[in-house]
N, C-alpha and C positions, 0 to 999 in steps of 0.2 A: 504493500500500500504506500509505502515512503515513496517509491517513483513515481508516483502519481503527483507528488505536489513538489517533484523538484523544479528550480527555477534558472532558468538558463541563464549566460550572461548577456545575452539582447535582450532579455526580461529585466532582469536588473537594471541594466542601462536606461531604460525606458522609464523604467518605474522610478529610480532618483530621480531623473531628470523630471518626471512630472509632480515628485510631492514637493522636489525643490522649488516649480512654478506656483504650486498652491499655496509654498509658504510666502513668496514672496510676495504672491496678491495676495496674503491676508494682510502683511506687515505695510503695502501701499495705501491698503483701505484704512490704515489707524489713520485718527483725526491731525497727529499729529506730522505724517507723512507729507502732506498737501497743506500748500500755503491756500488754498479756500478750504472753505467750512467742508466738504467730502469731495469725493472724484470717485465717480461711477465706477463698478463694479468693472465694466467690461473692460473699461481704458487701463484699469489696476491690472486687471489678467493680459491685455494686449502688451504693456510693458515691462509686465513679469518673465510674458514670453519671449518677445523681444529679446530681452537682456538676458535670460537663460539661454536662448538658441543665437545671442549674441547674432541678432539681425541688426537693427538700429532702427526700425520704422517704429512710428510710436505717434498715437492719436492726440496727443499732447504735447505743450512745449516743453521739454526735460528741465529748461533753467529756469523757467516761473512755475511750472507745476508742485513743481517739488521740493519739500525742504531740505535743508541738508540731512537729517535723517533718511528721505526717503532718498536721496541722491547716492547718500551710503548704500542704503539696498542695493540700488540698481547694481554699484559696480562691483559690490561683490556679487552679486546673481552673474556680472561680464567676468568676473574671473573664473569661478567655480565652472561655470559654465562654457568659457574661452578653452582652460585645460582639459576639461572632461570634468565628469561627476566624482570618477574613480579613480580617477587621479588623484584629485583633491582628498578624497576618504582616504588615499594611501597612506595619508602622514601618520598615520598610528603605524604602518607598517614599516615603514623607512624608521621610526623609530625602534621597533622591536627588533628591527633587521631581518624581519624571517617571514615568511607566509605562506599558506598552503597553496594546493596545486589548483585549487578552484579561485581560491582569490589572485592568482599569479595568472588564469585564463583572462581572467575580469580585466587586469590591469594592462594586461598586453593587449585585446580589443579597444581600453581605454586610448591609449597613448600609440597605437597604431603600428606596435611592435610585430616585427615578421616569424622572431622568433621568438618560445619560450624563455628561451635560458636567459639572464641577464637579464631580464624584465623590468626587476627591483632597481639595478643597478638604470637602467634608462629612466625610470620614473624618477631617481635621484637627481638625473642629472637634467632634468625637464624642470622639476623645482626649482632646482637653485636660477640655472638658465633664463628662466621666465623673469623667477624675482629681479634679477641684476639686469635683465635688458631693459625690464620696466623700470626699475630705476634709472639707469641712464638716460633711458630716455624722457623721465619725467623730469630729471634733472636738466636736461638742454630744455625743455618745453618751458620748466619753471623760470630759466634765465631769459628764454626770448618773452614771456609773458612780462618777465620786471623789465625787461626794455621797452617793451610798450606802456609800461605807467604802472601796471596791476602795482597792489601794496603786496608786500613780501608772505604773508598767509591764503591770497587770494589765487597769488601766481602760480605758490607750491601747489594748491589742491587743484587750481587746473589742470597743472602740468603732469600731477599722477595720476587723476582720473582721464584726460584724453592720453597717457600712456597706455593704460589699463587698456581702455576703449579700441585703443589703436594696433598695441600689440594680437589683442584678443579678435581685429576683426569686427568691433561691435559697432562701430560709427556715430554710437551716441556720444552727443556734447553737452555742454553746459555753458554754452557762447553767446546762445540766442533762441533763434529763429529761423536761424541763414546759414547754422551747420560753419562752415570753414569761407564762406565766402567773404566774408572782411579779410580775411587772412590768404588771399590767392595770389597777393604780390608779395608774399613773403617766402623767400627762398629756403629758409632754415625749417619753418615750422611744417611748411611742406612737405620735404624732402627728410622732415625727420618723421613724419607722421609717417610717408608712406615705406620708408626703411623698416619701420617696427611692423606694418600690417606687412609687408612682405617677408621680414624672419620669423612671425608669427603665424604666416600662412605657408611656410614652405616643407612643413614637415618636422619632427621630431628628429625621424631618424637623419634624414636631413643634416642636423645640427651634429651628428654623431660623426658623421664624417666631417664636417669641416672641423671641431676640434682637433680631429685626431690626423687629418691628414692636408688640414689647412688648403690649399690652392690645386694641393697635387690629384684633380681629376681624375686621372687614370686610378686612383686607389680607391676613390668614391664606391660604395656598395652599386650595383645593378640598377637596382630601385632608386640612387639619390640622382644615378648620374641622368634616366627620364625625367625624374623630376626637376632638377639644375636647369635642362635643357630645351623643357617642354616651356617653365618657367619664363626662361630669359626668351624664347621665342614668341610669347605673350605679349611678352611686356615692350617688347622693339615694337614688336607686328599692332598689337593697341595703341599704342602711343604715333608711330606711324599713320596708321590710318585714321585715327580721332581727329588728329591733327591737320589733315585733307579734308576730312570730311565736316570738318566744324570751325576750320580758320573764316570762314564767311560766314557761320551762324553763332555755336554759342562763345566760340573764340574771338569772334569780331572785334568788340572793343578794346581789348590787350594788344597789348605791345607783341612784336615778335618772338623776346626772351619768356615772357608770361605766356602766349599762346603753348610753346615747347612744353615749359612747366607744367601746363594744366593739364596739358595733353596727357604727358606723361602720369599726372599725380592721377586721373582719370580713370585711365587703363590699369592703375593699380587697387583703387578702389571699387571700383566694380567689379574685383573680382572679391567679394563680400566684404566689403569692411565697409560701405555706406557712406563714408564723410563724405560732404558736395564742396567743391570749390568754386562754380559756378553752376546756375537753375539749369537743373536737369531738361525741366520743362523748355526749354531753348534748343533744345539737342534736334538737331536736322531730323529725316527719316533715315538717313543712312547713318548717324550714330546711333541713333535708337535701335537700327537691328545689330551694327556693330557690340551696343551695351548688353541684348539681351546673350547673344555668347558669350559672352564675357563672364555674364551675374552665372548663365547656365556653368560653365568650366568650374568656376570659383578656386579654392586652392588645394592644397599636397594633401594627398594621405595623413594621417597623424599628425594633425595640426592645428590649431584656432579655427581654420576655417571651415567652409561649407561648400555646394555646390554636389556635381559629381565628380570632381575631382582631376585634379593635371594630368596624373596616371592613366585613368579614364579615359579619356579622350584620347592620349597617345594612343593607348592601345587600340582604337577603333580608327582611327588614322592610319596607323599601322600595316591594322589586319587591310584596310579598301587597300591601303598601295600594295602589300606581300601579293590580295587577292588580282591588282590589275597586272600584275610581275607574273602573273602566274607558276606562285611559290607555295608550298605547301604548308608554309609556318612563317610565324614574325622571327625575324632577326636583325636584332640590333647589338649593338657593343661587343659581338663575338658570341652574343649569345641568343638563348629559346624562350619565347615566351608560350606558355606554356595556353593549348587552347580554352581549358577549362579558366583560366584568365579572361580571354578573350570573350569566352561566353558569359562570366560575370558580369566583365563592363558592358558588354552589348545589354543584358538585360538593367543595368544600373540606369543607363540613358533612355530604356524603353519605359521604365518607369517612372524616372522624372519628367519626360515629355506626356506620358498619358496623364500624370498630375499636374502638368502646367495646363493644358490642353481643357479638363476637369473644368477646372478651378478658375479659369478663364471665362467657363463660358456661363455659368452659373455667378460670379460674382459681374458680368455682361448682362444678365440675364437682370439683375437685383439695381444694376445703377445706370445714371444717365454720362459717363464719362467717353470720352475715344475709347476704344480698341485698342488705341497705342498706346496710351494711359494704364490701362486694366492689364496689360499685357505684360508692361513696364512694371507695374506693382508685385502682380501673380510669381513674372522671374524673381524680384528683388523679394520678396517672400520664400519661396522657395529655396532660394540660392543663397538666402540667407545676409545678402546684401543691405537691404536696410535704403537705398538709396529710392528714391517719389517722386513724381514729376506734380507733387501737391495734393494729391486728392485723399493720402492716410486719414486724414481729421475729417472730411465729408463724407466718410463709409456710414454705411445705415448700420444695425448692429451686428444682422447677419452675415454679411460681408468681414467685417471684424471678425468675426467667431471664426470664420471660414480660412481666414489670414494667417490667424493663431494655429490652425491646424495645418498648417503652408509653410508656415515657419517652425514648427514641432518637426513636422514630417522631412522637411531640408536640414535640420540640428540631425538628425539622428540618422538621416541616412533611408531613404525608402526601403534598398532591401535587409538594412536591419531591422527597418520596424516591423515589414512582411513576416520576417523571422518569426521577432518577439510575438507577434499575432499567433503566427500559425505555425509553433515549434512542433516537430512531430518526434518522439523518443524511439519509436516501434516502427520506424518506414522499413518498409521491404523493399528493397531494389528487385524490379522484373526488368529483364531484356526484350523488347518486342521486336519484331520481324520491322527490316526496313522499307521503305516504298515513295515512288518517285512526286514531287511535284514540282510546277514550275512556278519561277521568281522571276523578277525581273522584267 
C-alpha cells in the first residue's frame, strides 16, 4: 500500500512551488503589504505568481502598490523561486553535508544537474555563486543609483533588489511605471542588468565549466559548449536584427550609440527576464515576431530562466539540418546526440506551442485587445518573460487566472508538469508492429 502514495520529484517540485505561491498571496493580502486600505485577491495571487515563476508581468505598479514589506515578499518569492524551490530547501542539506538518494534525485532535477554524483557539491557551488554575483552586482547598481542623486539607503535596496530581479530573470522593478526606461541612456546600469540576466540565464552547469576551465572551450562539458554557443548566437542574431528592424520605429528617437545598446539590452531580455528599456508597445510587426522567438527560446537548462530552452531548440535545428544532410543522427563537437533527446525537445516545443496557441485564443476570445497584443502577452507569460505591450492591468479577471496558469505552466516546465499530472509507477512497455504514413 506504501507505493500507492509515493510522490515523485515532478510532484514535489510542483507542489512547493504552489504552496510557496499560496503563501505568498496570503502575506500580499495583509493590510499591511499594500500602501491602500486592500489589493484584491486576484492581483495578490497574479504577483505571487509572477514573482515565484519569476515572470515580471504584474497587474499592479510594484513601486506604489507595495510596501516595503510587501516588496520584501516579492523578492524573496524572485529568489527562492529564481534558484529552484529545492535548491533553496537544500541548505539544511549542505549543512548536514549528506542526503539521501531521493533527496539527491530532487536536487539534481532542481539545479538541472546531468548527473547524480556530485549533486550536493553543484548545489554548493550555485549558493555561494548566486549570492556573490548578486552582490556585485547590487553593489555597481547601488553606486550608479548614488550617482544619480538616490540617498545612500535608497540606492543600496534598489541596487539588491533589481540584482535579485535581474540575476533571477524576474524583471520586476521598483522604479516606477516605465520598468528601465528612464535608464536607457545609461551604459553601466544597462549593461550591468543584462550581464547578470545573462549569467543567470545560462545554466548552472554552465558556471561549472567556466570556473574550472575559464576560457578554455574545448574543455567545456558537451552540454555547456551548445549552450555557450547556441547562447552567443542569440544574442549577435537578436541584437542584429532588432536593431534593423526597429532603428525607424521603437529605436527612432536614440542616438546611434543608444539604438546598438537597446538593441542589444532587448535581445537579452526577452529572453525572460522582462525589464523594458523602451514601450514595447512601439515594436514594429517584425520585432514583434522577432520578440515572440525570442520570449519562446528563453534561457539554458538549469538556470533562473524559463522558456523551452537554448538546448531545445538547438536540438530541433539540428535534427531539420542532420535530416536535410540526409544523416542518420545529430552531430556536433565530435559527438551523438542521442535520439530519445531529440524526441524530448520535439515534444517540449509541441507542447508549448499547443499552450500558447490554447491560451491565445480563449484569452482573444474574453478581450477586446490586437492579436498582436494577446499574443505578445500569452509568449511573455508562458516564457516566462514578464515583458507587455500595456494591457497586464486591463485583463478582466478571467484572463488573469488564465495568465497565472501560463506563467505556473512556463516556471515548471510543460513536460514536467504533464509528468507530475500523470506519473504512472506500473507502465508496461509493449512493442507494437510498425506501419507507414505520410508527412510532409
Amino acid at each position: 500500500m506504501k507505493g500507492k502514495f509515493k510522490i515523485s520529484p515532478a510532484q514535489i517540485t510542483v507542489l512547493g512551488f504552489l504552496l510557496l505561491i499560496l503563501l505568498g498571496t496570503l502575506l500580499l493580502c495583509l493590510p499591511f503589504a499594500s500602501t491602500k486600505d486592500s489589493v484584491h485577491f486576484v492581483d495578490a495571487l497574479f504577483t505571487a505568481t509572477s514573482a515565484t515563476c519569476v515572470t515580471g508581468l504584474s497587474t499592479v505598479t510594484t513601486a506604489t502598490q507595495w510596501t516595503l514589506f510587501g516588496k520584501i515578499v516579492i523578492i524573496f518569492m524572485i529568489q527562492i523561486g529564481g534558484i529552484g524551490f529545492m535548491t533553496f530547501m537544500s541548505l539544511t542539506t549542505i549543512v548536514k553535508k549528506s542526503a539521501s538518494l531521493s533527496k539527491r534525485k530532487l536536487l539534481m532535477q532542481s539545479a538541472g544537474s546531468i548527473e547524480l554524483n556530485g549533486v550536493i557539491k553543484l548545489i554548493r557551488r550555485v549558493l555561494v555563486g548566486t549570492f556573490l554575483i548578486e552582490g556585485v552586482g547590487a553593489l555597481i547598481l547601488s553606486i550608479s543609483f548614488w550617482v544619480k542623486g538616490f540617498s545612500f539607503f535608497k540606492g543600496l535596496w534598489y541596487g539588491v533588489f533589481h540584482s535579485i530581479s535581474a540575476f533571477c530573470n524576474a524583471g520586476f522593478d521598483i522604479l516606477g511605471d516605465s520598468s528601465l526606461i528612464d535608464y536607457n541612456s545609461e551604459p553601466v546600469i544597462l549593461i550591468t542588468i543584462a550581464l547578470l540576466i545573462i549569467i543567470g540565464g545560462i545554466g548552472f552547469l554552465v558556471w561549472g565549466d567556466f570556473t574550472a576551465h575559464g576560457l578554455k572551450f574545448k574543455k567545456y562539458q558537451f552540454h555547456s559548449k551548445i549552450v555557450v554557443v547556441t547562447t552567443a548566437l542569440l544574442l549577435v542574431g537578436g541584437t542584429l536584427i532588432l536593431y534593423f528592424t526597429e532603428r525607424n520605429h521603437a529605436l527612432a528617437h536614440f542616438n546611434e550609440g543608444e539604438r546598438w545598446l537597446n538593441a542589444f539590452f532587448e535581445s537579452v531580455t526577452l529572453r525572460t527576464a522582462g525589464f523594458a528599456s523602451f514601450d514595447q508597445a512601439a515594436l514594429s510587426d517584425g520585432g514583434s515576431f522577432v520578440s515572440y522567438v525570442l520570449m519562446l527560446i528563453g534561457g539554458s537548462p538549469g538556470s533562473t530562466a524559463g522558456g523551452i530552452k537554448t538546448v531545445t531548440f538547438a536540438v530541433v535545428i539540428l535534427n531539420a539540418i542532420s535530416f536535410a544532410r540526409n544523416k542518420d543522427s545529430i552531430t556536433i563537437f565530435k559527438k551523438r546526440i542521442h535520439d530519445s533527446i531529440v524526441k524530448h525537445a520535439c515534444a517540449i516545443i509541441t507542447i508549448y506551442l499547443a499552450a500558447i496557441c490554447f491560451t491565445t485564443v480563449i484569452i482573444a476570445i474574453l478581450e477586446p485587445f490586437s492579436l498582436n497584443d494577446i499574443i505578445f502577452e500569452v509568449v511573455s507569460a508562458i516564457g516566462t518573460v514578464g515583458l507587455t505591450k500595456g494591457i497586464t492591468a486591463s485583463l478582466c479577471i478571467t484572463s488573469k487566472m488564465i495568465l497565472c496558469l501560463a506563467m505556473f505552466f512556463g516556471r515548471m516546465g510543460g513536460l514536467t508538469l504533464l509528468l507530475a499530472i500523470a506519473e504512472r509507477h506500473n507502465y508496461v512497455k509493449l512493442e507494437r508492429p510498425y506501419d507507414k504514413v505520410l508527412i510532409g
